[in-house]
N, C-alpha and C positions, 0 to 999 in steps of 0.2 A: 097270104100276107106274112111276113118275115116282119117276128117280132121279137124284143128280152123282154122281160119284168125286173123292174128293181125297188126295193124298197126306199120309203124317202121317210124317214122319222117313224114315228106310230102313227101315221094316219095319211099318208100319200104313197101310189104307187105311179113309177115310171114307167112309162111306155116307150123302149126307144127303137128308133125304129129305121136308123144309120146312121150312118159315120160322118158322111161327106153332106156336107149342104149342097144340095141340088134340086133339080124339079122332081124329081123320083120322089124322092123320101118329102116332099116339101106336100103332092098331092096324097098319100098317105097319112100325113098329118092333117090335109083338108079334110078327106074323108072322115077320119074317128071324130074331128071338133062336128062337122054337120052332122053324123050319127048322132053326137051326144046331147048336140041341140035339138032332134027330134025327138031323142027318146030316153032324157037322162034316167039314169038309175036311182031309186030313191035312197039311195042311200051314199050315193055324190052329191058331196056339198061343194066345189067348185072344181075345174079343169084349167090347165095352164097352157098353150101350146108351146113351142120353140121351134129353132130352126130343125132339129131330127127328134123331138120326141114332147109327148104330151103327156103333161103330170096330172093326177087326179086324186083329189082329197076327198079323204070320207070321212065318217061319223063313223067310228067300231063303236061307240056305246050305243046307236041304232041299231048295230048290227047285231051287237052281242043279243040287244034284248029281243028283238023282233025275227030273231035269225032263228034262235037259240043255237047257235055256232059252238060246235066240242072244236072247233080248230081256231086257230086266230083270224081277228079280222083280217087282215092282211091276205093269208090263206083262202078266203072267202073271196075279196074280193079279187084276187090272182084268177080265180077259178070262174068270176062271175065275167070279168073281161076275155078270156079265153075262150068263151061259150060266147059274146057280144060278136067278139074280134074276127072269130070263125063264116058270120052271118054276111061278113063284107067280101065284097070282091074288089081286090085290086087291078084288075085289068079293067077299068072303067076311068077314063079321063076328065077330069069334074072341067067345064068350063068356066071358066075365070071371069069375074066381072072386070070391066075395063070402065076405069076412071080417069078423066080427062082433068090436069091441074093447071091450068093458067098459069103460068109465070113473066112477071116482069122482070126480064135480066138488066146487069150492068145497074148503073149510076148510084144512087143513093142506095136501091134495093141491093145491090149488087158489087160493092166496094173491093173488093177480089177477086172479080172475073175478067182483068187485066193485066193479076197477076197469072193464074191457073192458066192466061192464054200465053202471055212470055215461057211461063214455066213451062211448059208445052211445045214451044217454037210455034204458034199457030195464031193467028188473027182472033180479036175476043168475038167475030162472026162467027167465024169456024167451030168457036168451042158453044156457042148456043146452038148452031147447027147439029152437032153430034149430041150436046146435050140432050135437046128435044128430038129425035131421030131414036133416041135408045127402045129397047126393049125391057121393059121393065117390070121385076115380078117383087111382091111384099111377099117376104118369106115371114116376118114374125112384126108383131108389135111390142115394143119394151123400151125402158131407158127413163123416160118421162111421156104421159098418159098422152097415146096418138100418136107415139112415135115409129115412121115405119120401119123397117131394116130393108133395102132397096136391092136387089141384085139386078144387073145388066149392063151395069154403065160400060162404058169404052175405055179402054186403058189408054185411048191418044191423048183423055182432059185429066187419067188421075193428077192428083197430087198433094203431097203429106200433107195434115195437118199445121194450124199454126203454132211458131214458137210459142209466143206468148196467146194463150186462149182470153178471149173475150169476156167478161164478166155480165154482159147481158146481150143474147142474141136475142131479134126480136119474133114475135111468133109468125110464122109461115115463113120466115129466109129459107131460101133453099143452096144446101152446099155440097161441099166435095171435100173428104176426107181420104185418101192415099185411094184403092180402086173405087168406093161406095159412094152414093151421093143418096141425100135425102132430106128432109124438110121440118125443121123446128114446129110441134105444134103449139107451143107454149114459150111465153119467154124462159128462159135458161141460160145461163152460161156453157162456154164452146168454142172448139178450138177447130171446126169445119171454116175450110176457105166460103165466102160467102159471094153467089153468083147470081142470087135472083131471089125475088121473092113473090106467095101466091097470096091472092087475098082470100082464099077460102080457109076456114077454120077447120083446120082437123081431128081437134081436143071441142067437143060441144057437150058440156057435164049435161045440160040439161035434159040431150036426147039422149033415145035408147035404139041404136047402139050408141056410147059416147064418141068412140073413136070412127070419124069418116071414112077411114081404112081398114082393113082386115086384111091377116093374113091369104095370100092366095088372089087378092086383086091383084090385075095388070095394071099398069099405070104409061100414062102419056103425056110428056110436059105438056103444053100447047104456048107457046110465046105471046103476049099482051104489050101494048104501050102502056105508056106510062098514064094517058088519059084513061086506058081500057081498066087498068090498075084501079083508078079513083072511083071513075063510074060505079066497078061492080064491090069496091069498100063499100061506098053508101047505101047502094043497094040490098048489103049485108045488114048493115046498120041499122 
């Protein structure tokens, strides 16, 4: 596996491990987060992914005392991920879970999916059509808690962002921002064209994991009406 090391402060080192966001570098990232879910080092006190490299904080005054370390934490722990890093193979294709996301598009849920379809030249069928048809992979979670970073969409529904952003999107909208499209877990403000919305919660503080998504799920729109909408809110509820 092709990796750098870089320092991040006095107590995190980067893992980076390419350039280009893509599946390559995106399953390399999956692998070292499930290594380090199985078998964290005690002396990581937390990991971060991204789309090309995963960051990792430690404790040096652990290290220092319990190491007895003549080199720097940092040094140590270069040398402890090197030894980790070496144990993985990357010619192994982790499969991906696939999650299925209910959306209701258009009308109230969905106030800009009449634009993005003019914007387009294309029927607002059309564009639910290729919406839910995509291929779709969560490269990273970030922004506000649950939120996924989505690559796959079709360039026929991009379309920019709005002039003027929203001051509160509600949580589960799902939108379209120039090529990416992805879904509010939380109210927020936002400047994504707004085409649907899911009624599943994808920020749940209470459970572990919080976030219903992870880096590295497939995702699949699935289209709902507007009664299918209601039903499965209450059912949440």
């Amino acid at each position: 596996m092709e990796y750098r090391l870089h320092p991040l402060g006095d107590n995190a080192v980067i893992i980076e491990l390419g350039e280009d966001i893509n599946l390559e570098t995106q399953q390399k990232v999956k692998m070292i987060t499930s290594f380090l879910d199985k078998t964290p080092p005690e002396w990581m006190i937390e990991y971060i992914p991204s789309f090309t490299t995963v960051t990792i904080f430690y404790d040096p005054v652990k290290i220092s005392y319990q190491h007895n370390c003549d080199n720097l934490p940092y040094d140590f722990v270069c040398s402890q991920l090197q030894q980790l890093l070496a144990e993985l193979k990357d010619d192994k294709t982790i499969t991906p879970r696939l999650v299925e996301i209910p959306v209701c598009y258009g009308g109230e849920f969905g106030p800009d999916l009449e634009y993005v379809a003019a914007f387009n030249g294309l029927t607002t069928e059309e564009v639910i059509h290729i919406h839910s048809s995509g291929d779709y992979l969560v490269y990273m979670i970030g922004f506000a808690p649950g939120f996924p970073y989505i690559g796959g969409m079709s360039e026929k529904i991009a379309t920019p962002r709005r002039e003027t952003p929203r001051l509160k999107i509600p949580s589960g909208s799902v939108g379209i921002a120039g090529k990416q499209t992805g879904v509010y877990p939380i109210e927020t403000p936002g400047g994504w064209q707004l085409i649907g919305r899911t009624p599943l919660k994808l920020f749940r503080p209470d459970e572990e994991p919080p976030s219903l998504l992870m880096a590295g799920d497939k995702i699949k729109f699935v289209p709902i009406s507007y009664n299918d909408y209601k039903e499965m809110e209450e059912d949440k509820g």
